[in-house]
C-alpha positions as semicolon CSV with decimal commas, in nm:
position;residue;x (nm);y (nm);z (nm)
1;X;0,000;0,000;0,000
2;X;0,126;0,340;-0,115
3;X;0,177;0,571;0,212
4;X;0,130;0,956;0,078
5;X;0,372;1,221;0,202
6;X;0,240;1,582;0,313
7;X;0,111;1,845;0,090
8;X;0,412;2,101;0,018
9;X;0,703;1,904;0,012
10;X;0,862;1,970;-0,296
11;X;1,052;1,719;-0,555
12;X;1,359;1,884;-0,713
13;X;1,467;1,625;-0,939
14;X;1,821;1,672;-1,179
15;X;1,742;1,413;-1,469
16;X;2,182;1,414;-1,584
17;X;2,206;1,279;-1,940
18;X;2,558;1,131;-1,968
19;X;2,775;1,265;-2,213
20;X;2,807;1,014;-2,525
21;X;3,178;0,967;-2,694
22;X;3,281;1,229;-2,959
23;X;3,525;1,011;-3,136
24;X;3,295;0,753;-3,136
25;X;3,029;0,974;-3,270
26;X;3,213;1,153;-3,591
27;X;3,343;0,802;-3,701
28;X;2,990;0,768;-3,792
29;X;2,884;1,087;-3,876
30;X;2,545;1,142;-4,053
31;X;2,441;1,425;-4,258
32;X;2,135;1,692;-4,224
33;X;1,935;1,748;-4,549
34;X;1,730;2,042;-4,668
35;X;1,494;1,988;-4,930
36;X;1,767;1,690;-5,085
37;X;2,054;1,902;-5,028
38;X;2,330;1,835;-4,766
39;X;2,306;2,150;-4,498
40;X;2,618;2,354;-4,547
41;X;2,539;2,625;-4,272
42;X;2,433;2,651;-3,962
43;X;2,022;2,649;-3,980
44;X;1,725;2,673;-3,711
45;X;1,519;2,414;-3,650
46;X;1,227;2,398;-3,404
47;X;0,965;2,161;-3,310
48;X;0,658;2,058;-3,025
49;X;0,785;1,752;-2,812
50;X;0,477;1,583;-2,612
51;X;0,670;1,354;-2,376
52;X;0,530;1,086;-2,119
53;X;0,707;1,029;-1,831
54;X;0,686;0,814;-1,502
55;X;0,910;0,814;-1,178
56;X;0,888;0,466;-0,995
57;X;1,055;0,229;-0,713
58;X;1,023;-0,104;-0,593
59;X;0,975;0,067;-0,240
60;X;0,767;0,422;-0,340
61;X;0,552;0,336;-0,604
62;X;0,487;0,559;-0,929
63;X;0,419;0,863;-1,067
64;X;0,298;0,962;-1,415
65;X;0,287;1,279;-1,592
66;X;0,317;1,413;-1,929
67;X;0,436;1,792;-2,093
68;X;0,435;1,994;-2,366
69;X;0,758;2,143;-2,473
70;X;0,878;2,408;-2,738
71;X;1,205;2,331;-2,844
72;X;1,436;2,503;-3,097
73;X;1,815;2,424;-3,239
74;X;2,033;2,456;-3,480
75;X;2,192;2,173;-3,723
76;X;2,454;2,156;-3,938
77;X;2,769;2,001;-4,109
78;X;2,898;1,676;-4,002
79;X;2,549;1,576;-3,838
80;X;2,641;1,827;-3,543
81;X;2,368;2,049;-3,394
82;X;2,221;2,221;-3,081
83;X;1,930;2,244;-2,824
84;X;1,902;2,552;-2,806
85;X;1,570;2,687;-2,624
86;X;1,330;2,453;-2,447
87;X;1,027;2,653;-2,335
88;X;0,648;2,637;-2,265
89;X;0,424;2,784;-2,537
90;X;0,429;3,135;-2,351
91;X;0,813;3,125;-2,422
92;X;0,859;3,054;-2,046
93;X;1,173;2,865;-1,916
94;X;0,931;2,642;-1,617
95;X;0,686;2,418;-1,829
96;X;0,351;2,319;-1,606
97;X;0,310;1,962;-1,676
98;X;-0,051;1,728;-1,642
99;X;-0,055;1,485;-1,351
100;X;-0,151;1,195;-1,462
101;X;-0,084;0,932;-1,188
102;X;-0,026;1,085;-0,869
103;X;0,178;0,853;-0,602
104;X;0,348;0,943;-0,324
105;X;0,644;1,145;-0,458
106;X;0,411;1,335;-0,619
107;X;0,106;1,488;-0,510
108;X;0,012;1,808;-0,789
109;X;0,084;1,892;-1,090
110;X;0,454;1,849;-1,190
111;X;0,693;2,178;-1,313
112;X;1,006;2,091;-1,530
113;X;1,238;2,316;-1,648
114;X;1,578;2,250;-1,883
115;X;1,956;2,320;-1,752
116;X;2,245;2,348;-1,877
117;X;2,152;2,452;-2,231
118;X;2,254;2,456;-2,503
119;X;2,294;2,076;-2,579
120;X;2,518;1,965;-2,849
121;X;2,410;1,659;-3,063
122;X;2,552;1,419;-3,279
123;X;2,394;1,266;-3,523
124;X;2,492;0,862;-3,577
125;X;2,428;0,711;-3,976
126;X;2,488;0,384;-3,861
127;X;2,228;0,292;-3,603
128;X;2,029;0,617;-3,680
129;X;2,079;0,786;-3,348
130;X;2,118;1,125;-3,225
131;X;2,333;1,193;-2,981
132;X;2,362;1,464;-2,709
133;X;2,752;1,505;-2,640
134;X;2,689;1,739;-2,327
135;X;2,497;1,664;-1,974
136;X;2,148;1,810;-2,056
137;X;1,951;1,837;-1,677
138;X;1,621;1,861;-1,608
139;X;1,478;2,019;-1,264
140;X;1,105;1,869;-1,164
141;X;0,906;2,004;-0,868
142;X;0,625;1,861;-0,775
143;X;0,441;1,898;-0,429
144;X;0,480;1,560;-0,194
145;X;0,835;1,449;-0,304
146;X;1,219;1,483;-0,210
147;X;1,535;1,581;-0,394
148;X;1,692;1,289;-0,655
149;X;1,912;1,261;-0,953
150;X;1,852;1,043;-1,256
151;X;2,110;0,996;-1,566
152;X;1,984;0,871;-1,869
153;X;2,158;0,696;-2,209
154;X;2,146;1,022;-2,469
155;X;2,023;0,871;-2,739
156;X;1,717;0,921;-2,970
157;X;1,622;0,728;-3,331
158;X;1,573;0,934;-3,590
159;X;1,358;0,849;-3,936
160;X;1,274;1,052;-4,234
161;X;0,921;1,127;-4,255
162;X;0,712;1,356;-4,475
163;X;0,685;1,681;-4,268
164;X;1,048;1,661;-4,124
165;X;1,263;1,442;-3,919
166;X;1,109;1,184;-3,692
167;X;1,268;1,180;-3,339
168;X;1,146;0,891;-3,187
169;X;1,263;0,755;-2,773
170;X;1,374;0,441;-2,769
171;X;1,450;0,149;-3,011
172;X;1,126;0,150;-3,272
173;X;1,221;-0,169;-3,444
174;X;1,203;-0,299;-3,109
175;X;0,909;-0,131;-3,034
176;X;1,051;-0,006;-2,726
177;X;0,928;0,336;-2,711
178;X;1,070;0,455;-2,420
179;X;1,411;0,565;-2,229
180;X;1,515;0,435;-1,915
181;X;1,732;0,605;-1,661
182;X;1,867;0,538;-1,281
183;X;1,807;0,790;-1,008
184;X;2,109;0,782;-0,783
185;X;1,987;0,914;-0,451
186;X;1,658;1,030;-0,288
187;X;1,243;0,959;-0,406
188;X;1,204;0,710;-0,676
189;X;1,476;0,476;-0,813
190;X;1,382;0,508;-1,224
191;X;1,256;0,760;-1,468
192;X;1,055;0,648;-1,789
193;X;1,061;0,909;-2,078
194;X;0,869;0,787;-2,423
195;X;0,714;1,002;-2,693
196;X;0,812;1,121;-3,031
197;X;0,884;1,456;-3,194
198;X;0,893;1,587;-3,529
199;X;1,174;1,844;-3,622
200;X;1,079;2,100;-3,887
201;X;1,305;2,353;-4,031
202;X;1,177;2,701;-3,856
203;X;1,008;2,949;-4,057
204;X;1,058;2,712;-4,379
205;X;0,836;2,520;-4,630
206;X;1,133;2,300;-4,682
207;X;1,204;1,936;-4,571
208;X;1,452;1,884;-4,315
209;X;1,565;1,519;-4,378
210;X;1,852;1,283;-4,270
211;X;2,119;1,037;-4,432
């Protein structure tokens, strides 16, 4: 049985992304695309990422909750790129997200907000991966939890589709739509993070594409 913690404690949660291997990444280097054309200059990108997430334990139970994000970048040559800006649609950096599942870490209606931007990527041609190369952070409060840290694997699959580039979490010929991470100290032990975004060059009828 779930025991629930006291309105007003607050969940500050630093979600650490490990940084993945630049050598390893430019060995297998893939390219950006605009409109067929290999991207020969830094350009803006920008996209709406509608992310599920869940915080569990063995010992405390669950939480779900999901959020709407704004997020704009750059890519360029050599597959390289940037996060640039992740914001709520107001433009704000703290983005209110839906409670879906309460438990006992987490009582109301979840805040994230992104640190320690921007983050570089790397996009992979082999496996069809992008990479972030730096430690990209997220801080969550929520009312009813306590202070942990969770890193994560940095790595999203990318596909082509008609609008843009597909960024999907997880392996999707797996079907495993999702990313796992460990929480090192503090609340729950694990963070879930699945969804799927589509990146669109900004201000732009042309196709952003991948090889």
């Amino acid at each position: 049985m779930k025991k629930m913690t006291t309105l007003g404690a607050v969940l500050v949660m630093l979600l650490s992304v490990g940084a993945f291997t630049a050598s390893a990444a430019l060995a297998n280097e893939g390219i950006w695309m605009e409109s067929g054309a290999q991207i020969a200059s830094p350009t803006h990108v920008s996209w709406k990422s509608s992310l599920s997430l869940e915080n569990w334990s063995e010992a405390k139970g669950s939480f779900k909750y999901g959020c709407t994000l704004t997020v704009k970048g750059i890519v360029t040559t050599k597959g390289q790129g940037e996060i640039t800006s992740i914001t709520n649609a107001s433009g704000g950096s703290a983005i209110t997200c839906s409670l879906v599942e309460p438990g006992m870490e987490c009582l109301g209606s979840p805040t994230i907000e992104a640190l320690n931007l921007p983050w570089k990527t790397q996009l992979n041609k082999e496996d069809r991966l992008l990479y972030t190369q730096v430690s990209p952070a997220w801080k969550i409060t929520c009312e009813g939890g306590s202070v942990q840290k969770c890193e994560q694997a940095p790595s999203t699959e990318v596909k082509n589709n008609s609008g843009g580039v597909g960024v999907y979490y997880g392996n999707v010929a797996k079907k495993e739509y999702k990313e796992t991470s460990g929480c090192a100290s503090g609340g729950t032990t694990h963070l879930e993070t699945s969804g799927e975004e589509e990146m669109k060059i900004e201000s732009s009828t042309r196709i952003l594409s991948v090889k």
